[in-house]
PAKE-657028 format. One record per residue (C-alpha): residue number from 0; residue in three letters; x, y, z. Coordinates in nm, 2 decimals. Each point is the difference from the previous one (the first is absolute). Example, Ala and Ser with C-alpha at 12.3 -4.5 7.8 and 13.67 -1.06 7.14 Angstrom:
<atoms>
    nr   rest     east    north       up
     0    ALA     1.23    -0.45     0.78
     1    SER     0.14     0.34    -0.07
</atoms>
This chain:
<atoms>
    nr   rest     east    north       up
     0    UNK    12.73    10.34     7.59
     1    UNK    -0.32     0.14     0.16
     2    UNK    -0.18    -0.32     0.00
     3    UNK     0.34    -0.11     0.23
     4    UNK    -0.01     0.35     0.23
     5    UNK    -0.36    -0.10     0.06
     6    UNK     0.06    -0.37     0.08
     7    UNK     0.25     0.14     0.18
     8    UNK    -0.26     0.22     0.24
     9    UNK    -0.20    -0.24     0.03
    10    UNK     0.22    -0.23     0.17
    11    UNK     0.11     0.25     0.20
    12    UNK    -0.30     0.15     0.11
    13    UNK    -0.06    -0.41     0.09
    14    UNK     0.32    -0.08     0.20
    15    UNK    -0.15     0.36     0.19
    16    UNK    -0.30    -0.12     0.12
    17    UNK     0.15    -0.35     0.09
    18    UNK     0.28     0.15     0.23
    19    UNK    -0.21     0.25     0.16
    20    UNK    -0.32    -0.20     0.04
    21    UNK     0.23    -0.27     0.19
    22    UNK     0.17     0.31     0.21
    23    UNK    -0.35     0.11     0.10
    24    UNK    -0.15    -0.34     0.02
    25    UNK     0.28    -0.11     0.28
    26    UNK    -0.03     0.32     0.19
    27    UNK    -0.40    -0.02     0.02
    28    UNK     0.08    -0.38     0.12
    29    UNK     0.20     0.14     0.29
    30    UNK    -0.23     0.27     0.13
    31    UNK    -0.32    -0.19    -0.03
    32    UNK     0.06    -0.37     0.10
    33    UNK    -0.12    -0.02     0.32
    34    UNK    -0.35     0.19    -0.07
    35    UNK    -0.05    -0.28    -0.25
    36    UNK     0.07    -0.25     0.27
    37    UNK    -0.25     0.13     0.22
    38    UNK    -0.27     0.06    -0.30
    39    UNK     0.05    -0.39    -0.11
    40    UNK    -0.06    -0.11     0.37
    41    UNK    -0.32     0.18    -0.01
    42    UNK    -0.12    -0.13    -0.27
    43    UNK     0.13    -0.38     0.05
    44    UNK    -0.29    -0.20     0.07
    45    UNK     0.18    -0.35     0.00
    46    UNK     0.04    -0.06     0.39
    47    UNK     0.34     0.04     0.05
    48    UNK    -0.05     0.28     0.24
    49    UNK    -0.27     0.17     0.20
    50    UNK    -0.29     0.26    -0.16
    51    UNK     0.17     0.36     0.08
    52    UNK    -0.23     0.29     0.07
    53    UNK     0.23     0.23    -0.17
    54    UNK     0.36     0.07    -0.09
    55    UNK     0.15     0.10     0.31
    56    UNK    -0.13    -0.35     0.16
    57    UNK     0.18    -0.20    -0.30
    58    UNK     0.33     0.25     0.05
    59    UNK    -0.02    -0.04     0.39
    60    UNK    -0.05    -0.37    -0.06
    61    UNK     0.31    -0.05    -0.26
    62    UNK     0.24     0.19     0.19
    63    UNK    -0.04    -0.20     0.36
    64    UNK     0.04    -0.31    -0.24
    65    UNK     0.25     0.05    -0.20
    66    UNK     0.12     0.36     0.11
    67    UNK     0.05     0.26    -0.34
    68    UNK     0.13    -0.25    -0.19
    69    UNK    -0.32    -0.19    -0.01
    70    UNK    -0.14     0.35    -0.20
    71    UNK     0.22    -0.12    -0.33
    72    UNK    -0.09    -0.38    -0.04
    73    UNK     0.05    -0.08    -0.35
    74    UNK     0.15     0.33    -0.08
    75    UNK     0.27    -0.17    -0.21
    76    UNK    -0.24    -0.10    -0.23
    77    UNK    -0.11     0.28    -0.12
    78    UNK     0.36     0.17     0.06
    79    UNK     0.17    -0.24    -0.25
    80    UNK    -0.30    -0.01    -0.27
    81    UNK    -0.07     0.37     0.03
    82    UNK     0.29     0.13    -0.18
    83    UNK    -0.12    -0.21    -0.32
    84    UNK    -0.35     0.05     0.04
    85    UNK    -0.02     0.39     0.05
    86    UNK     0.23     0.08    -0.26
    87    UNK    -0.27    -0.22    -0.28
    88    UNK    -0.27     0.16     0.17
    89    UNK     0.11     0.40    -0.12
    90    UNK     0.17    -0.13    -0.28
    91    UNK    -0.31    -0.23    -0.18
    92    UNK    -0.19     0.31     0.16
    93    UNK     0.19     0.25    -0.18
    94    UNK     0.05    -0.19    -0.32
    95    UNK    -0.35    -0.01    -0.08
    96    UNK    -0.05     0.36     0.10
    97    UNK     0.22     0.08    -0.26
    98    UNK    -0.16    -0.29    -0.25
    99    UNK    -0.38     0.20     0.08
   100    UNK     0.15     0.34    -0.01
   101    UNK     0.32     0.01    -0.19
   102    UNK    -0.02     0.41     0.06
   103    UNK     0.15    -0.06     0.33
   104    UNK     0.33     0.00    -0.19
   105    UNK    -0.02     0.42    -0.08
   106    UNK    -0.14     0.03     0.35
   107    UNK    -0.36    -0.02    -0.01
   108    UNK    -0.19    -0.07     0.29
   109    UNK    -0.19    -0.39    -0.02
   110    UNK    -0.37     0.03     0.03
   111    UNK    -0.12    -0.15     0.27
   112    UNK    -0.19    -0.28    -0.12
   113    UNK     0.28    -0.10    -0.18
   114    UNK     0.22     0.00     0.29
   115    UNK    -0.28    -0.24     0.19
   116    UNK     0.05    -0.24    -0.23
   117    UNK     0.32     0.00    -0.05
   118    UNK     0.03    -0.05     0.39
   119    UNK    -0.26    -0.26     0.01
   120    UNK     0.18    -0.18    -0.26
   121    UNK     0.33     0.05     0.19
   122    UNK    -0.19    -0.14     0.28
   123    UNK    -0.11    -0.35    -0.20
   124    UNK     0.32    -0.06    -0.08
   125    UNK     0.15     0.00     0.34
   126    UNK    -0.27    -0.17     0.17
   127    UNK     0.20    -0.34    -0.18
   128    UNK     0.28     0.11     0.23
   129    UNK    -0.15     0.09     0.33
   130    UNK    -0.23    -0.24     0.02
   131    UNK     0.22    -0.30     0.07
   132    UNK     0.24     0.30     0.23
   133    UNK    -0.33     0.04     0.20
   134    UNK    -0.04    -0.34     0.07
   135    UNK     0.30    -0.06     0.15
   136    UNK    -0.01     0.35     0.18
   137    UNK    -0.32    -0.04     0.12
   138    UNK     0.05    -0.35     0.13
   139    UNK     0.29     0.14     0.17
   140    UNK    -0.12     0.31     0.18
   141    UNK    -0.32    -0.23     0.12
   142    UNK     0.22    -0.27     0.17
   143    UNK     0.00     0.09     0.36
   144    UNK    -0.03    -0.25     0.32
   145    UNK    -0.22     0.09     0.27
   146    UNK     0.11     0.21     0.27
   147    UNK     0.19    -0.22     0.22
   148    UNK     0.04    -0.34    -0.20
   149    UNK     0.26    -0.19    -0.13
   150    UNK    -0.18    -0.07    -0.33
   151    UNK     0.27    -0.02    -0.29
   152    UNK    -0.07     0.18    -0.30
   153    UNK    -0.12    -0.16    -0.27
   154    UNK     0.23     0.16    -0.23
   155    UNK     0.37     0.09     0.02
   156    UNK     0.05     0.26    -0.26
   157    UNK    -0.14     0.12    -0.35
   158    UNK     0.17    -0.27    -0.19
   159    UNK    -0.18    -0.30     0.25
   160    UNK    -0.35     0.19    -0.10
   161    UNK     0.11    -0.06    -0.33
   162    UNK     0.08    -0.37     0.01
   163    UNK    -0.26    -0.11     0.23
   164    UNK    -0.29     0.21    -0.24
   165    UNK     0.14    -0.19    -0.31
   166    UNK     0.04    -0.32     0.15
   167    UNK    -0.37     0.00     0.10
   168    UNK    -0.18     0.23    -0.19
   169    UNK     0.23    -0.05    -0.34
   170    UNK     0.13     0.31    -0.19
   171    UNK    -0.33     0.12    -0.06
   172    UNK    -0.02     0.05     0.39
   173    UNK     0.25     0.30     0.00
   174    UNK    -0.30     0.18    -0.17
   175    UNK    -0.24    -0.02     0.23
   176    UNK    -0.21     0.31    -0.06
   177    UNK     0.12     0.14    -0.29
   178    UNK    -0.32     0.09    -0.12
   179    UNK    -0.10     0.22     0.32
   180    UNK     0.37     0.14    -0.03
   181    UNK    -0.10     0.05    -0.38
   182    UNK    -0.37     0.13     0.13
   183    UNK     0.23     0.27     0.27
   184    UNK     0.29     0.16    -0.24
   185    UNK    -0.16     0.02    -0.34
   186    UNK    -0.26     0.26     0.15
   187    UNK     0.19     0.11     0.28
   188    UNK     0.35     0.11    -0.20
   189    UNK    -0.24     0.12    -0.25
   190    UNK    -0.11     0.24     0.30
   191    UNK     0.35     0.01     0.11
   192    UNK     0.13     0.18    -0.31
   193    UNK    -0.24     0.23    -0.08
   194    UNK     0.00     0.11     0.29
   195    UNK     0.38     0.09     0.03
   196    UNK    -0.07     0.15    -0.35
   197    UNK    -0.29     0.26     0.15
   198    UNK     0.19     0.09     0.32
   199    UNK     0.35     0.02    -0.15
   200    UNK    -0.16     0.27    -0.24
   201    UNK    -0.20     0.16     0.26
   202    UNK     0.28     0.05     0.25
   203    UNK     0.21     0.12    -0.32
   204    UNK    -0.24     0.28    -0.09
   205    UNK    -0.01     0.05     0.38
   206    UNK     0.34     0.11    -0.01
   207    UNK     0.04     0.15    -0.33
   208    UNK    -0.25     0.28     0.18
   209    UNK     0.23     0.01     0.29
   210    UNK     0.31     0.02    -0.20
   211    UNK     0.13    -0.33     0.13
   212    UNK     0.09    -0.12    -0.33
   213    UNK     0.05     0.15    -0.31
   214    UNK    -0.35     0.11    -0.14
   215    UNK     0.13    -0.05    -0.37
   216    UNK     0.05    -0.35     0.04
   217    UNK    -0.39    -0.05    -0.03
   218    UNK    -0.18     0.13    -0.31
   219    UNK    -0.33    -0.06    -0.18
   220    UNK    -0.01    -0.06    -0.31
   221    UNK    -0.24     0.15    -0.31
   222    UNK    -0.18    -0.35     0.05
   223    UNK    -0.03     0.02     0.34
   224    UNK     0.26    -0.27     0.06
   225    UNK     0.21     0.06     0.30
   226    UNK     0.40    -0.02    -0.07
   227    UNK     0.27     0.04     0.25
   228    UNK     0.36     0.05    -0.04
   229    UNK     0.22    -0.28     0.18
   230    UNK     0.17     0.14     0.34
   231    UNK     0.04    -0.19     0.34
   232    UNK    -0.38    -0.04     0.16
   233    UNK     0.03     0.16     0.34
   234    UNK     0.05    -0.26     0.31
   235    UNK    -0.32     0.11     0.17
   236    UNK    -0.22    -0.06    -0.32
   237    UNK     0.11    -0.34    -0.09
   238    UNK    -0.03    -0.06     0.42
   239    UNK    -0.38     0.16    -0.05
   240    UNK    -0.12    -0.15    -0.31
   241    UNK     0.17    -0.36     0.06
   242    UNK    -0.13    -0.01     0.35
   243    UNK    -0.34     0.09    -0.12
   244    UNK     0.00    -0.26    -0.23
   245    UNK     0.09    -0.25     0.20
   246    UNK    -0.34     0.06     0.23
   247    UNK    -0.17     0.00    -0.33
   248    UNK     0.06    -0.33    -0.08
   249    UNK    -0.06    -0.13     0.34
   250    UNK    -0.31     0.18     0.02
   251    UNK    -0.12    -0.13    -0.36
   252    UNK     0.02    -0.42     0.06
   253    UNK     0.04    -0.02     0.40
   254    UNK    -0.25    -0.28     0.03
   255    UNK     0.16    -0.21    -0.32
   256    UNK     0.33     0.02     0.22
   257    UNK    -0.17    -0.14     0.29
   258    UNK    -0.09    -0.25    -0.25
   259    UNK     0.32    -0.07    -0.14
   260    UNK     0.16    -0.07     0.36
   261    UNK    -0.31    -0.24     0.12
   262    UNK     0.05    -0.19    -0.33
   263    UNK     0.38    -0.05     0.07
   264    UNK     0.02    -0.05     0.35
   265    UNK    -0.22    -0.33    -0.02
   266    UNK     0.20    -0.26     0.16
   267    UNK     0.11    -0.21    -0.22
   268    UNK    -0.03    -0.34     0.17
   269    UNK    -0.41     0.08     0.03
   270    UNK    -0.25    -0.01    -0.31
   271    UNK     0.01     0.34    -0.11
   272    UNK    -0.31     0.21     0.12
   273    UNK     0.01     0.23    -0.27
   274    UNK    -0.08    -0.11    -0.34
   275    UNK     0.04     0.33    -0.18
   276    UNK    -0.04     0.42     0.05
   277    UNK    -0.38    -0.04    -0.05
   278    UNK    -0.03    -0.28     0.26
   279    UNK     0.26     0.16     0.23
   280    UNK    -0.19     0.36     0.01
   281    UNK    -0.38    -0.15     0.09
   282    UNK     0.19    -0.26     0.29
   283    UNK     0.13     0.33     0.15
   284    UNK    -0.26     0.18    -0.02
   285    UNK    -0.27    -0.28     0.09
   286    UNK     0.26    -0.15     0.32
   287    UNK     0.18     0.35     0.13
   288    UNK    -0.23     0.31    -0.17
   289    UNK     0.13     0.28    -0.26
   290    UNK     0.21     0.13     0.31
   291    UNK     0.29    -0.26    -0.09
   292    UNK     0.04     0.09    -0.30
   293    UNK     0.19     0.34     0.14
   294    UNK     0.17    -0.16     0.26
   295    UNK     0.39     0.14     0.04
   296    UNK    -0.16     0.35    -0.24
   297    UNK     0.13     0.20     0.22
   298    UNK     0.36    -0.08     0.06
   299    UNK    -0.01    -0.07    -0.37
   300    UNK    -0.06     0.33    -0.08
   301    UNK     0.26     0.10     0.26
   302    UNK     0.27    -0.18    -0.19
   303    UNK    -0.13     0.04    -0.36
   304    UNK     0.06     0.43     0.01
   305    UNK     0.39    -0.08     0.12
   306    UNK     0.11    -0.28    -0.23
   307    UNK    -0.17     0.15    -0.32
   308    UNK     0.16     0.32     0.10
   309    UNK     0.33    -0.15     0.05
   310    UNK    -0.04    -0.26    -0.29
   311    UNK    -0.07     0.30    -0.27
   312    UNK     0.27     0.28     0.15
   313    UNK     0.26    -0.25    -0.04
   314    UNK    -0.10    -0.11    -0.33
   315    UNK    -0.06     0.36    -0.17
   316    UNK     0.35     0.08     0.24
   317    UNK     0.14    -0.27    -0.17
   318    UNK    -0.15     0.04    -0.39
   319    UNK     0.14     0.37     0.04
   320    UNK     0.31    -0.15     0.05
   321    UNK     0.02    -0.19    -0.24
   322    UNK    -0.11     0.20    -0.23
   323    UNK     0.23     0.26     0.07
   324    UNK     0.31    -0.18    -0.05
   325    UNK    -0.15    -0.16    -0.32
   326    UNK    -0.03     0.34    -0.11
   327    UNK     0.30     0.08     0.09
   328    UNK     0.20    -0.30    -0.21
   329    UNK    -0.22     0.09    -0.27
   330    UNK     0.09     0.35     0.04
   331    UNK     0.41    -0.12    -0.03
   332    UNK    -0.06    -0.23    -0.25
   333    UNK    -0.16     0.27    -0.19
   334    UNK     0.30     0.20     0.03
   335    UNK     0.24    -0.28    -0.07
   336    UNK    -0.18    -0.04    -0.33
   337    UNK    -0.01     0.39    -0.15
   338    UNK     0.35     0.00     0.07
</atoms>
């Protein structure tokens, strides 16, 4: 019976994470989109489009184009995949906090090293997924005629990308930098993670001193382990931790995004320029200097604080949910037993 009740948990605590991760992966789509349109444009070196200075030049440009609209090319990539993707991402993250620190489950805080690695595992796992997603997306967002022409684009929609990539390239082709996409999220969600762990904490103890929350819900233990008592986390906590971990990870692997997007935006009727991340990094820096590898930072940054935000208030909104009516039909079924 209590091998079943914990089976049980576990499943649950599963079928959590995957529902809110894909609630607070689709909300973090929404608000960010079009800052990742504008970052990818920066950092597209294939010729599609002129060099911008900046992000208000490739925003000014975009919208007399193609008018707001043109802002969320290829969003329905990463709207439809997102969902799936998000809700692996906290769940393989939280599974193997758990597996490294199985003290989680009376409410002891994860260490932070162990939280890294669980998020930079978390972040290996779904680089299989968004790899082949940021192809498409990127090809996408990329695809814009100059101002004034009649040129027709070369693809119609995500599932054209698809079919023209496999039909020259070969399967293989939809992974087209899957090792700078490996070289970006292992270290970056590593950063990601523990970071939300420190500021999530800090911004709890902040309030805990200014009676925000209930100051019994943390406690230290005799071996200095931290414990804390399951309640709702406060809106403007997961909004400040989540959206400070979002600029971590973008401040931790920048340049291997402007990698990433160089490899993957090589046309694909042309000899690829690029052989790898190694040969990639010294053409940059030997043709266009160390600059451009932080072209589109800033507006990066800009969207990175938001959609983190969003993406983790909506999950923990939603995992407190969820965990409240589990406990709740655990609570009746409870009842419905000692009767």
């Amino acid at each position: 019976m209590d091998k079943f009740i914990a089976d049980h948990n576990k499943w649950a605590n599963i079928s959590k994470d995957f529902i809110a991760g894909s609630v607070g992966g689709m909300s973090a789509i929404m608000a960010g989109h079009p800052f990742d349109t504008i970052k990818v444009m920066l950092q597209d070196g294939s010729g599609n489009m002129p060099k911008f200075n900046n992000g208000y030049q490739a925003l000014k440009y975009t919208i007399k184009l193609d008018g707001v609209k043109g802002l969320y090319r290829g969003l329905s990539v990463p709207l439809v995949s997102v969902s799936f993707i998000n809700s692996i991402f906290f769940a393989t993250n939280n599974y193997f906090q758990n597996l490294f620190h199985p003290q989680i489950a009376q409410g002891e805080l994860i260490p932070y090293h162990k939280a890294a690695l669980a998020g930079g595992i978390a972040g290996g796992v779904i680089s299989f997924f968004i790899t082949p997603r940021d192809l498409v997306k990127t090809k996408l967002q990329i695809q814009i005629r100059p101002y004034g022409s009649t040129q027709i684009n070369n693809y119609k929609g995500p599932i054209d990308v698809i079919r023209k990539t496999i039909q020259t390239k070969g399967f293989s082709g939809m992974f087209r930098g899957i090792n700078s996409t490996f070289c970006r999220d292992i270290p970056g969600d590593a950063a990601y993670f523990m970071v939300y762990e420190f500021m999530k904490r800090f911004l709890l103890q902040f309030s805990t001193k200014h009676n925000s929350i209930d100051a019994e819900s943390i406690t230290t233990n005799n071996n200095n382990s931290t414990t804390r008592k399951h309640q709702p986390l406060p809106a403007w906590v997961a909004v400040g931790a989540g959206g400070t971990a979002g600029m971590s990870f973008w401040f931790s692997i920048y340049p291997m995004d402007v990698i990433k997007t160089r490899i993957q935006t090589q046309p694909e009727h042309l000899p690829p320029k690029y052989k790898g991340v190694i040969d990639c990094a010294i053409k940059i820096y030997r043709e266009e200097g160390i600059n451009t590898f932080f072209r589109g930072f800033l507006p990066t940054l800009l969207r990175s604080f938001p959609t983190s935000a969003v993406n983790f208030l909506m999950y923990e909104t939603t995992k407190d949910l969820l965990h409240s009516k589990f406990a709740s039909n655990d609570s009746n079924a409870g009842l419905g037993e000692s009767q």
